[in-house]
C-alpha positions in Angstrom: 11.9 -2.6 -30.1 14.2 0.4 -31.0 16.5 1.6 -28.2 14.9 5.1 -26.9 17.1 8.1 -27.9 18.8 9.2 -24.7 19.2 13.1 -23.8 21.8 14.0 -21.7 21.9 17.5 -22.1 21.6 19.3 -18.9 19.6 22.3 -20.6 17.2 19.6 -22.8 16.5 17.2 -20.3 13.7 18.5 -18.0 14.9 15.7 -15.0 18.4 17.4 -14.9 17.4 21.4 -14.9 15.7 23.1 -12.1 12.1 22.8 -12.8 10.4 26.1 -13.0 6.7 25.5 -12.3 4.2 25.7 -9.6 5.9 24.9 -6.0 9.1 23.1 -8.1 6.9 20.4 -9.4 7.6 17.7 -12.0 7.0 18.8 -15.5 5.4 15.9 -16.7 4.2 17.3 -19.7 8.2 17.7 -20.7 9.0 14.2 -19.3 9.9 11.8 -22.3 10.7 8.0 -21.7 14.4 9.0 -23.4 15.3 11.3 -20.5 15.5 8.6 -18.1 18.9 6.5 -18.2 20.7 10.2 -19.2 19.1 11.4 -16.0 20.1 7.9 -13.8 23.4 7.9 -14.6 24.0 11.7 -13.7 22.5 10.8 -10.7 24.2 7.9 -9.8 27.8 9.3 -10.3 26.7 12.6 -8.7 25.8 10.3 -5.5 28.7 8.0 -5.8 30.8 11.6 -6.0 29.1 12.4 -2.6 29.8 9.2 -1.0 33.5 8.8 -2.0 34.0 12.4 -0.3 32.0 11.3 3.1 34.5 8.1 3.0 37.6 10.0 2.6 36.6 12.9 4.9 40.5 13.1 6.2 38.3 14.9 9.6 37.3 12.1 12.5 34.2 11.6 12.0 31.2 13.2 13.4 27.5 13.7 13.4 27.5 16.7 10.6 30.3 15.2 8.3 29.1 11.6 8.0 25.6 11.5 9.3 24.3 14.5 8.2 26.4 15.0 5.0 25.0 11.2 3.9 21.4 12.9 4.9 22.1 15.7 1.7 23.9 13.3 -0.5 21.7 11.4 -3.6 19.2 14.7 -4.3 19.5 14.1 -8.0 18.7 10.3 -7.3 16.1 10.5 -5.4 14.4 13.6 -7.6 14.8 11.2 -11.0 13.4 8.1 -9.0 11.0 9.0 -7.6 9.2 10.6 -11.2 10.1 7.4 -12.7 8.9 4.9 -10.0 5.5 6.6 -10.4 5.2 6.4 -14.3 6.2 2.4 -13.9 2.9 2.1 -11.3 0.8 4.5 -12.5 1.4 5.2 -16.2 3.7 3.2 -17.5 4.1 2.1 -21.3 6.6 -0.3 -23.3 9.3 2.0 -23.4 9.2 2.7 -19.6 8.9 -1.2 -18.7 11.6 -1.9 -20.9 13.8 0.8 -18.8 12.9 -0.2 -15.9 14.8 -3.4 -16.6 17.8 -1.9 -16.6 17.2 0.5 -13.6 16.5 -2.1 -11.1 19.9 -3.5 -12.1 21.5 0.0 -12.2 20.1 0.6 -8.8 21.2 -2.2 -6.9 24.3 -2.4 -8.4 24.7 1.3 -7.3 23.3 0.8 -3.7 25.5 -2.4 -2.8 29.0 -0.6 -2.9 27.2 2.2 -0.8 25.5 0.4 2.1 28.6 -2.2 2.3 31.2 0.3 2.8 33.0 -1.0 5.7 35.2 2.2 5.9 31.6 4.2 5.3 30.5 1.6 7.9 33.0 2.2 10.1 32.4 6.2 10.9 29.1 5.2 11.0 29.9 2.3 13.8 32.5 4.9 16.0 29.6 7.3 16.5 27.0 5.0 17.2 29.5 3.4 20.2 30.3 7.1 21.6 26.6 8.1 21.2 26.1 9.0 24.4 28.7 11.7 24.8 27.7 13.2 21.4 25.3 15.4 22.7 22.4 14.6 20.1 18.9 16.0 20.2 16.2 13.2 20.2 15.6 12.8 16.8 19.6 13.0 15.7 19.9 10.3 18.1 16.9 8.2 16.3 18.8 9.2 12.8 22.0 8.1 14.2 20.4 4.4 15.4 18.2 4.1 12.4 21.4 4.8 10.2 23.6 2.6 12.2 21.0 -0.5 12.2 20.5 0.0 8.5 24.0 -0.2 6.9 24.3 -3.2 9.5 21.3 -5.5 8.1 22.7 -4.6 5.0 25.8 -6.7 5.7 28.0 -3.5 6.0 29.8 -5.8 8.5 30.7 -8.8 6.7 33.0 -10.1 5.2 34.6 -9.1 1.4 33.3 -12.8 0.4 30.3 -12.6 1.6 29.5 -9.3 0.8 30.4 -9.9 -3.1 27.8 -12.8 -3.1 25.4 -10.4 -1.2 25.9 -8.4 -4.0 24.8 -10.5 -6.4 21.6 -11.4 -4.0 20.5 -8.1 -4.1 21.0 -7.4 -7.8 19.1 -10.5 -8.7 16.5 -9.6 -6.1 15.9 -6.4 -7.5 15.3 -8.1 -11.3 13.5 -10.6 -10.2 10.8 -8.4 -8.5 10.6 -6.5 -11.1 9.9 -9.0 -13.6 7.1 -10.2 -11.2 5.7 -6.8 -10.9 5.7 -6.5 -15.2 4.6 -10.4 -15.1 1.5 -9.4 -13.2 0.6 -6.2 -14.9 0.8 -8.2 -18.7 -2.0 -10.7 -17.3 -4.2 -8.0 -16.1 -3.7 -6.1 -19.8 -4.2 -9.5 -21.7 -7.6 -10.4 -20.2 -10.8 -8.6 -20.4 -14.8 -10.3 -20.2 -16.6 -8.5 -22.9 -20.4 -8.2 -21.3 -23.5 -8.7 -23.8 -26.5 -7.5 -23.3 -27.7 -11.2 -21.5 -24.3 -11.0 -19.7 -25.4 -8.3 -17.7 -28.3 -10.3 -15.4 -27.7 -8.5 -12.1 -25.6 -5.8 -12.5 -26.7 -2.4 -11.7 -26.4 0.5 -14.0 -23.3 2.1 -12.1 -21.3 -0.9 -12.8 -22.5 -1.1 -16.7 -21.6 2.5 -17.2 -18.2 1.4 -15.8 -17.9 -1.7 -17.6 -18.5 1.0 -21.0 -15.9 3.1 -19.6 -13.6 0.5 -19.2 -13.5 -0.8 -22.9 -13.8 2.9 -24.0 -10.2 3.3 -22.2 -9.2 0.4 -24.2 -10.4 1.2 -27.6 -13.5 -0.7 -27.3 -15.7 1.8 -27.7 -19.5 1.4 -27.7 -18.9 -2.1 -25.5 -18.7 -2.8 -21.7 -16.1 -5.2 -20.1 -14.9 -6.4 -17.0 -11.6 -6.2 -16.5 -9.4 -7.7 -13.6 -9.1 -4.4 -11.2 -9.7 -6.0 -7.9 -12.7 -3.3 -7.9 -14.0 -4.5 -11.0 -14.0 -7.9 -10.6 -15.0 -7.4 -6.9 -18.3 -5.4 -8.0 -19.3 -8.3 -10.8 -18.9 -11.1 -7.9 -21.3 -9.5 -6.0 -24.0 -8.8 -8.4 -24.2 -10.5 -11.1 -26.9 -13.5 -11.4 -24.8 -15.2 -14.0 -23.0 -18.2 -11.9 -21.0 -19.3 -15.1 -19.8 -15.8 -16.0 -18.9 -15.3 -12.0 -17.0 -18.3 -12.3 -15.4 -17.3 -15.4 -13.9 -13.5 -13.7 -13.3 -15.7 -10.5 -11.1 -18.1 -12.2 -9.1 -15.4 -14.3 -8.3 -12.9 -11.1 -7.1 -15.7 -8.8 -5.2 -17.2 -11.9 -3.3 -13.8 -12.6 0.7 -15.1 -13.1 -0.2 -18.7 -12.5 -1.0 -19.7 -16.4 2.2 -21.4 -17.6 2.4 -18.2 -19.8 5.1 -15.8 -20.1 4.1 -14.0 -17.4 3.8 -17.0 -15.2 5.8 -16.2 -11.6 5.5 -19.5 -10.2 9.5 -19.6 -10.9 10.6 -16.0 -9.8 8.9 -16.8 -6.6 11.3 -20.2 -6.3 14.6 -18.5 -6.9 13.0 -15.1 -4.7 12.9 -17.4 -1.8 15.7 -19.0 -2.5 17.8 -15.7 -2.6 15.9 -14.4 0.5 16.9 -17.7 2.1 20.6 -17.1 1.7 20.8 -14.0 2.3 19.2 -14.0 5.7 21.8 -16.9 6.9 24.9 -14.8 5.8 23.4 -12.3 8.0 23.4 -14.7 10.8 19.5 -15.7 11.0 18.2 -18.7 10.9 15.3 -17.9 8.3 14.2 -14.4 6.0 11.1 -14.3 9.0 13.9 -14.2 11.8 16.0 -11.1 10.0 13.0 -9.2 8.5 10.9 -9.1 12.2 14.1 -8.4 14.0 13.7 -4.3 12.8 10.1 -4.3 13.5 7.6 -4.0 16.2 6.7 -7.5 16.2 10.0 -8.4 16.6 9.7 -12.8 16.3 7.7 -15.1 13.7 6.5 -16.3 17.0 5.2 -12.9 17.7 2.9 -12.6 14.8 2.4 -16.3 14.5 0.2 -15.6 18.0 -1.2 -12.3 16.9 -2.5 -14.0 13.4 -4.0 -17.2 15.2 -5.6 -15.7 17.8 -7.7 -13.8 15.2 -8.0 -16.8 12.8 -9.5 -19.3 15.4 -13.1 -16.8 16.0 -12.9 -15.3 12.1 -12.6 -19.0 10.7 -15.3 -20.2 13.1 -17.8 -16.9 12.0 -17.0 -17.9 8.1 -18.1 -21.5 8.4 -21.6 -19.9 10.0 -21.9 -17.8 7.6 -21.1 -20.6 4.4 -23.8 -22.5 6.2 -26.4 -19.9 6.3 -25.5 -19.1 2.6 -25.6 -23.2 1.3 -29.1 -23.0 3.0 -30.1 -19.7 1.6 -29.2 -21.8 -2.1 -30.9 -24.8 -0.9 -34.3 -22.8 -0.5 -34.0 -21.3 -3.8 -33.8 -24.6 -5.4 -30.2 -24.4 -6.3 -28.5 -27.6 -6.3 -25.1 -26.9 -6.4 -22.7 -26.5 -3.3 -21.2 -22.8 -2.8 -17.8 -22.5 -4.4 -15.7 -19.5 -4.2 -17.1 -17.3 -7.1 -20.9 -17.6 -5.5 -19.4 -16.3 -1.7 -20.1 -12.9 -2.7 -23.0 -12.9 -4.3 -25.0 -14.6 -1.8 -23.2 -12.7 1.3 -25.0 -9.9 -0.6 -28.5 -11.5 0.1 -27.7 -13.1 3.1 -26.9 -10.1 4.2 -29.9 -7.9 2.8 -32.1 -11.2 5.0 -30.5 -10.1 7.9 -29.9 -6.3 7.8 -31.8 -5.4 5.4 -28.8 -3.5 3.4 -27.0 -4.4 0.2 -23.7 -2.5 -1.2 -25.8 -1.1 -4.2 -28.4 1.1 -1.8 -25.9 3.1 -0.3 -23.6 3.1 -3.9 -25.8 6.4 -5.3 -24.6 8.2 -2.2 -21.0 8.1 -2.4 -19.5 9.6 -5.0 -16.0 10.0 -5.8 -16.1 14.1 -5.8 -18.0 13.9 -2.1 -15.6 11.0 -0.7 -12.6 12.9 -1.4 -14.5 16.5 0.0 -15.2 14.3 3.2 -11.5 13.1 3.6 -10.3 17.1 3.3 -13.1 17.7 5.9 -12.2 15.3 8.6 -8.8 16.3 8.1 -9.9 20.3 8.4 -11.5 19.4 11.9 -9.4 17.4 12.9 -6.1 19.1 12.2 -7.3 22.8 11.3 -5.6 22.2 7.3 -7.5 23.3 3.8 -7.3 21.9 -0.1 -7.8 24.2 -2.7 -7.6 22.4 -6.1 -5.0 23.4 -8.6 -5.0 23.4 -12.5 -1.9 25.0 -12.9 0.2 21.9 -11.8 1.6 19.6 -14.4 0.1 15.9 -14.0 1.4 12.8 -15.6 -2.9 11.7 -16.8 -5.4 13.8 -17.5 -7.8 11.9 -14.8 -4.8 13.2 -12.0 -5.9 15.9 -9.7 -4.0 18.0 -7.6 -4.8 20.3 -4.2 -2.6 22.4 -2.1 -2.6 21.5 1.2 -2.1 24.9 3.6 -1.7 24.6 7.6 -3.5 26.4 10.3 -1.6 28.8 9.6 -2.6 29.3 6.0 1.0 29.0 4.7 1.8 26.0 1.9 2.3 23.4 3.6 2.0 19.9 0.7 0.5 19.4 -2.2 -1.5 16.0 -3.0 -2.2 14.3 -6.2 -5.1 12.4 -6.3 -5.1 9.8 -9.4 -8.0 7.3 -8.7 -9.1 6.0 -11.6 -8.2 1.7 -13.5 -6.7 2.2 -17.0 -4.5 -0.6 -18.3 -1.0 1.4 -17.8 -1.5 1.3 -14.1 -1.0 -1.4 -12.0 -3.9 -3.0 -9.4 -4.5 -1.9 -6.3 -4.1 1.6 -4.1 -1.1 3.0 -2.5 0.5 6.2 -1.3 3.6 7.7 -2.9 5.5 10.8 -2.9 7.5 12.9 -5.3 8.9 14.6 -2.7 9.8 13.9 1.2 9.0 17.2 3.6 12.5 18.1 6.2 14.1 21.0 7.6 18.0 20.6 7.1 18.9 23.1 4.6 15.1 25.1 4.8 11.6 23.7 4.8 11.1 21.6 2.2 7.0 20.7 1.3 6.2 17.0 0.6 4.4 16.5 -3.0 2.6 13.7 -1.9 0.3 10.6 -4.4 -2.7 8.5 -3.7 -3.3 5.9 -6.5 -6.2 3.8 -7.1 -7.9 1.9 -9.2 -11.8 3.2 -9.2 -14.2 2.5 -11.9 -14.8 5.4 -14.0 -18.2 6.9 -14.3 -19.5 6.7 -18.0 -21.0 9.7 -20.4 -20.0 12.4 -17.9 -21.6 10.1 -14.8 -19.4 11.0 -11.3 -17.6 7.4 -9.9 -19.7 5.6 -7.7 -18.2 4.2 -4.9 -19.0 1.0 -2.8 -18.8 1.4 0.7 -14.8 -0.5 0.3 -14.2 2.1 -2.2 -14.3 4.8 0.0 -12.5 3.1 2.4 -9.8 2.4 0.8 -9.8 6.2 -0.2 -9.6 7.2 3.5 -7.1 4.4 4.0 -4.4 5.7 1.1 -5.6 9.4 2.6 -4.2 8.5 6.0 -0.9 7.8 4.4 -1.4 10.8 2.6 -1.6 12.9 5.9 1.5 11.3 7.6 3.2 12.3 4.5 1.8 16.0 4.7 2.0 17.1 8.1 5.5 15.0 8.9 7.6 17.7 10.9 10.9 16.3 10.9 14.6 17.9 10.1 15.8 14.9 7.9 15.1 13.3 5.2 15.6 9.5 6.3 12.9 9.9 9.4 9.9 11.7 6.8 6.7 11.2 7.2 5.8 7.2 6.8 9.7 6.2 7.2 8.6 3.8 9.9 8.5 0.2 10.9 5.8 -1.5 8.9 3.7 -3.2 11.1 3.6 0.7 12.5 2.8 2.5 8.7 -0.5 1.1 8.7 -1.8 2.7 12.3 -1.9 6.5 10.2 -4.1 4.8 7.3 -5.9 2.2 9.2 -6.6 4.8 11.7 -8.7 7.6 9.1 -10.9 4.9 8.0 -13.1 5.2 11.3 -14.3 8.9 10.1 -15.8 7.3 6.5 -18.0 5.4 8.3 -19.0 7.8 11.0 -22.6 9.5 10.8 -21.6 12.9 11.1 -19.2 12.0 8.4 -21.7 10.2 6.2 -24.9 12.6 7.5 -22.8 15.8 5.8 -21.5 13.9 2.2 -23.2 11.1 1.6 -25.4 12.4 -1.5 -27.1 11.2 -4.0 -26.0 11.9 -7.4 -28.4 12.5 -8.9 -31.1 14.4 -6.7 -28.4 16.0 -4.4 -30.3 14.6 -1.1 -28.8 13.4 1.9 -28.2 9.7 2.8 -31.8 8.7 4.6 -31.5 8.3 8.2 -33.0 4.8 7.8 -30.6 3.7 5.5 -27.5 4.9 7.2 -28.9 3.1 10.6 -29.3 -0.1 8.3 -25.5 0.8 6.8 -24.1 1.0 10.3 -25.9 -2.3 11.3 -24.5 -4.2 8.6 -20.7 -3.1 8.6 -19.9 -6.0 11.1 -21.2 -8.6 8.7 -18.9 -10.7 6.3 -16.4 -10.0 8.9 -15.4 -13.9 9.5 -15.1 -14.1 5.3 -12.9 -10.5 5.3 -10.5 -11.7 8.2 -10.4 -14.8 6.9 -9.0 -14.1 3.3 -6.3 -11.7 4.6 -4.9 -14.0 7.3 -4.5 -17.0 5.4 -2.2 -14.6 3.0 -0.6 -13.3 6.2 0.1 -17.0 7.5 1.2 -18.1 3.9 4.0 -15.0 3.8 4.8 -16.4 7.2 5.7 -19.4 6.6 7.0 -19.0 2.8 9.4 -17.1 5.0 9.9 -19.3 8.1 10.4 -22.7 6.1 13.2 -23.3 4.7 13.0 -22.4 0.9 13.1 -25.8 -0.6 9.6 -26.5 0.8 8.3 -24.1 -1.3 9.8 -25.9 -4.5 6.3 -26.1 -6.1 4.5 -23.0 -4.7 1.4 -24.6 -5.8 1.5 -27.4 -3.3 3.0 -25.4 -1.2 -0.2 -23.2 -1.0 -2.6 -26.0 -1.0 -0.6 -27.6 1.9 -0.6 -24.4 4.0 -4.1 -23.9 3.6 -5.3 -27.2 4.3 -3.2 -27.3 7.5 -4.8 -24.1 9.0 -8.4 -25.6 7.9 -8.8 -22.9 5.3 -12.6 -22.9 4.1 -12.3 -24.1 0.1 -15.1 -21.4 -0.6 -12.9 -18.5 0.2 -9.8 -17.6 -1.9 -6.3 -15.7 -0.5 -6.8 -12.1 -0.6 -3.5 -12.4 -2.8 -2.7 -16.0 -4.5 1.4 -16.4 -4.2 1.9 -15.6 -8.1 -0.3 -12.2 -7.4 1.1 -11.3 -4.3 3.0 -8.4 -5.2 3.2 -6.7 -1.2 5.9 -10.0 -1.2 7.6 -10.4 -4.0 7.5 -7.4 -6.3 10.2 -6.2 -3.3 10.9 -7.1 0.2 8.7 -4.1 1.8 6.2 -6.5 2.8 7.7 -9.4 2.7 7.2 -11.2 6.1 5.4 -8.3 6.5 1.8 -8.5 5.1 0.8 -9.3 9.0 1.6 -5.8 9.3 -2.1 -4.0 8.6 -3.7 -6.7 11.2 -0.7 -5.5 13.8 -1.7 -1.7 13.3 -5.2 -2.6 13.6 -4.4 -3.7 17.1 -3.8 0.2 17.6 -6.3 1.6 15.3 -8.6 0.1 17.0 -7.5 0.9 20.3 -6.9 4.8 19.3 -9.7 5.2 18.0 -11.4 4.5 21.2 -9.4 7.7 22.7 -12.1 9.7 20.7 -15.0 7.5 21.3 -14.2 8.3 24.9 -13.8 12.1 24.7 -17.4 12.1 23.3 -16.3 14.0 20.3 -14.5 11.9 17.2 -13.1 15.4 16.0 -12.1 16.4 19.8 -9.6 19.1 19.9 -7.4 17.9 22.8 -6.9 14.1 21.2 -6.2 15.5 17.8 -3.3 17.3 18.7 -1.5 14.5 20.8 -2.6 12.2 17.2 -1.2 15.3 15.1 2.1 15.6 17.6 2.5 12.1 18.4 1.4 9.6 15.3 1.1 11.8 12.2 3.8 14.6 12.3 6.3 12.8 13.8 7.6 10.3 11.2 10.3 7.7 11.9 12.0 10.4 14.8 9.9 8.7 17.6 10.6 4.5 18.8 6.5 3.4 17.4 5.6 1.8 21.0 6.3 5.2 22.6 5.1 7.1 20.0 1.9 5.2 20.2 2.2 5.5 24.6 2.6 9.0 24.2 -0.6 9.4 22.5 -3.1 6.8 24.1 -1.1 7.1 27.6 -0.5 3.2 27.5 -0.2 0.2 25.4 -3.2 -1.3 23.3 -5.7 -3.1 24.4 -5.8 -6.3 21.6 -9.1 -7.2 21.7 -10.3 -3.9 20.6 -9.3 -5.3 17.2 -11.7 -8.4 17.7 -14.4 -5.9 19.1 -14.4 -3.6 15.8 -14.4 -6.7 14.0 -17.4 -7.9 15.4 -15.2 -11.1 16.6 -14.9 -10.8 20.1 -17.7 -13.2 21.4 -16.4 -15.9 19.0 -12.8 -15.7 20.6 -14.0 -16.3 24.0 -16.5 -19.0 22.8 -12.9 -20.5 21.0 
């Protein structure tokens, strides 16, 4: 491949001039992959120039010259990154992978020197020790811990030895996650199930006209495929009547970067591991687990080892009722084969339209796309008095991206929020919330520009997306992060928005699911597509009865990958030589049903090893959901899920307050005490098989 021609010209390159558009947005229509490693390396030495002069500040140090000044420094840097980040998820192509090579290189190579600054280290260290007499508000106080504890993990402290061969951890780190990340994505462009007319047994129309728009996006016009976007393959599993074709998508999604190809990351997780290992025992702890809980509300592996068994014990205990009511459900209609993984399902869809009397494709015609999202904006209206108005006049990076200003109370701007929800084969799987640009207060108010990306199946021939009742979940999930990105009210940078303890992020996402699956939510969008009439009262009661079932299967699939990061980070590394039998030897000593799969397979499980985000981590959603559950229940109590009171303690408390606020009293100040953990098992539908266990 031809190196791409690099412009460094300050008035050329669109990342290094003031952008003049619509609220000092990207111009993505100007953005060429050529502008990027000009653009980096401005960036980096403009940063490195800011550092040097916080370093050699001749001045003692103080708050404003080393905490605040390291607050403004890297604008540039984070400005080019952050465009550049969300081409390589979202829209990437050959030329952008190939640069991202070389920028995760550039970046930890550029970020080392910086957080292992022991004279940078050392200003930092004086203030922290004299904090008390600094006279800090509460949040410079949180910045100056925050800032303090992260240089620290970072091995600020150690010594010159050590921190060279951290150094080299970090930089190999950051290459080797990235390769897993491309790995990943070239095994979900390579494979695709083209669907014949005798392939399509099952399946309803929505899902055809998906499958067309799907090969259409791939130059396949005139055909329908399935692909492996998790809402693709998710969709087929459940409704098609072809076993050998289900077993033919099953086998290539759970296979993704375990085929002894090229992409294979069977070897990257090995030396990940490996590196984590080391690193953590330079640090002074014992295993990755025992550094990476340390900063986090959990605190201890044995923390979240009790959290995850306590829920596996009753979820494990509902799946193996629910396998045998499915096996007998196959017995009676004369199949003679035993349930594997690819049939689970399929027949959870019948078993459950036996006993509630509701399958995912009656309720499908209801929820559209366009009504889900005009829900999400609703519920966030009521709840915390802000409007959407769409805009065309912002540039985008894909057609498909939309984009809606976000105004307060008040009606001044307040965000704007890109909406990109659509699979195509530049974007990788799965949803998540990004931003362009962070909201704070220290030199002026500056308004987030905040992403939600997803991976949706397109409506075909001018047909709106249909969603399944996970779809629009996960749209008010990414939403929720959305909103703590939007209406964070912080003065700095470092403490915006979802700048928080993991196992804390999720509570803001986790939380705004409860609304899509509220009847006064549902009663007001859910409409069919084609007629325009409501959600039938009868179907929505059926709905509502059903969303407790499958519950044992669901809680099942994610804790097993929660206990597998656990101990892939707990163990020491060597155990994990063969991650194969590894995996196999984790699951079988938890008892893990052989008809349900990980919700990620180790070679696909990108929260852990495309960085270190999640890594230890992934218990994280099941630790929030401890609290969503819980805060929930503060509306459920008021008699009004949009009551005004417990919105604005959930406004002031949880979703405007960032990372300035310790999470536990953050999340005290809201409910008025702790949460109660078996409201988790309750909204699961759980709670009866935990005390029978």
């Amino acid at each position: 491949m031809s190196e791409p021609r690099q412009i460094t010209d300050s008035e050329t390159n669109p990342l290094l001039k003031a952008w003049m558009t619509p609220f000092a947005t990207p111009p993505f229509d100007e953005i060429e992959p050529e502008h990027f490693l000009p653009a980096f390396e401005q960036a980096f030495a403009d940063h490195s120039a800011e550092i040097a002069a916080i370093t050699n500040d001749p001045g003692a140090p103080d708050f404003a010259n080393t905490v605040t000044a390291l607050e403004r420094s890297g604008k540039l840097l984070s400005k080019v990154a952050s465009v550049f980040y969300d081409l390589v998820s979202a829209h990437s192509n050959p030329a952008i992978l190939e640069i991202d090579k070389e920028v995760s290189l550039r970046m930890a190579r550029h970020w080392n020197p910086i957080m292992m600054n022991a004279v940078l280290f050392g200003r930092i260290a004086q203030l922290h020790e004299n904090r008390a007499n600094l006279d800090l508000s509460s949040e410079q106080l949180r910045l100056l811990e925050r800032t303090y504890t992260r240089f620290h993990r970072a091995g600020a402290g150690l010594s010159d030895e050590a921190k060279t061969r951290m150094a080299e951890i970090n930089e190999r780190l950051a290459q080797l996650g990235t390769s897993f990340s491309h790995h990943l994505l070239g095994d979900e462009q390579d494979w695709v199930m083209e669907l014949g007319e005798a392939d399509r047994q099952g399946l309803q129309e929505s899902f055809v006209a998906s499958a067309k728009a799907a090969a259409e996006e791939r130059g396949m016009a005139g055909k329908a495929i399935v692909t492996l976007s998790r809402s693709s393959v998710e969709q087929f599993l459940k409704s098609s009547a072809r076993r050998d074709l289900r077993e033919k998508v099953y086998k290539a999604f759970t296979a993704r970067g375990d085929n002894g190809n090229p992409n294979d990351n069977n070897g990257t997780i090995v030396e990940v591991l490996k590196l984590r290992e080391e690193s953590a025992k330079l640090l002074g702890y014992p295993t990755f687990a025992a550094y990476r809980l340390e900063d986090s509300m959990a605190k201890t592996p044995d923390a979240v080892r009790s959290l995850l068994e306590r829920v596996w014990k009753p979820a494990r205990a509902r799946a193996l009722a629910d396998r045998d009511d499915m096996q007998a459900l196959i017995t009676e209609e004369g199949g003679n084969f035993k349930l594997a993984p690819w049939d689970w399902r399929f027949y959870a869809e019948k078993l459950r339209l036996q006993r509630a009397n509701f399958d995912d494709s009656a309720i499908k015609p209801y929820l559209s796309l366009d009504n889900m999202i005009a829900a999400a904006f609703d519920c966030a209206t009521r709840l915390f008095g802000v409007t959407f108005d769409e805009r065309k006049d912002v540039p985008v990076w894909h057609p498909d991206v939309r984009v809606w200003e976000m105004k307060g109370p008040d009606g001044k701007h307040k965000a704007l929020f890109y909406g990109d929800y659509f699979a195509r084969p530049s974007k990788r799987s799965g949803a998540w919330m990004t931003s362009l640009r962070d909201q704070q207060k220290l030199d002026g108010e500056v308004a987030p520009l905040v992403l939600n990306i997803c991976n949706f199946a397109k409506g075909a021939g001018g047909e709106p997306s249909l969603l399944s009742p996970d779809d629009a979940r996960t749209l008010f999930h990414e939403f929720g992060h959305g909103l703590h990105g939007m209406l964070s009210n912080v003065t700095y940078p470092s403490l915006s928005g979802t700048s928080v303890f993991t196992d804390f992020v999720e509570l803001p996402s986790q939380l705004y699911e409860h609304w899509q699956e509220r009847p006064e939510v549902l009663q007001k969008f859910a409409r069919h597509y084609q007629t325009g009439e409501p959600l039938p009262d009868e179907l929505l009661q059926r709905f509502l009865a059903a969303r407790k079932f499958n519950q044992g299967f669901a809680t099942v699939e994610f804790v097993s990958s929660a206990l597998i990061d656990l101990e892939f980070h707990t163990q020491p590394a060597a155990a994990a030589q063969d991650v194969r039998a590894f995996e196999r030897r984790e699951l079988e000593k938890i008892g893990m049903p052989e008809e349900i799969a990980l919700r990620h397979r180790p070679t696909q499980f990108g929260h852990i090893f495309t960085g270190d985000h999640y890594a230890a981590g992934y218990y994280s959603y099941m630790w929030s959901e401890v609290m969503d559950a819980d805060a929930f229940g503060a509306f459920e109590e008021a008699g009004n899920i949009f009551d005004p009171t417990v919105a604005k303690r959930l406004h002031d408390d949880i979703y405007s307050s960032g990372g300035s606020l310790d999470p536990e009293a953050a999340y005290e100040a809201f409910r008025g005490r702790p949460p109660e953990p078996d409201a988790l098992l309750r909204r699961r539908g759980l709670l009866d098989d935990a005390k029978a266990a």
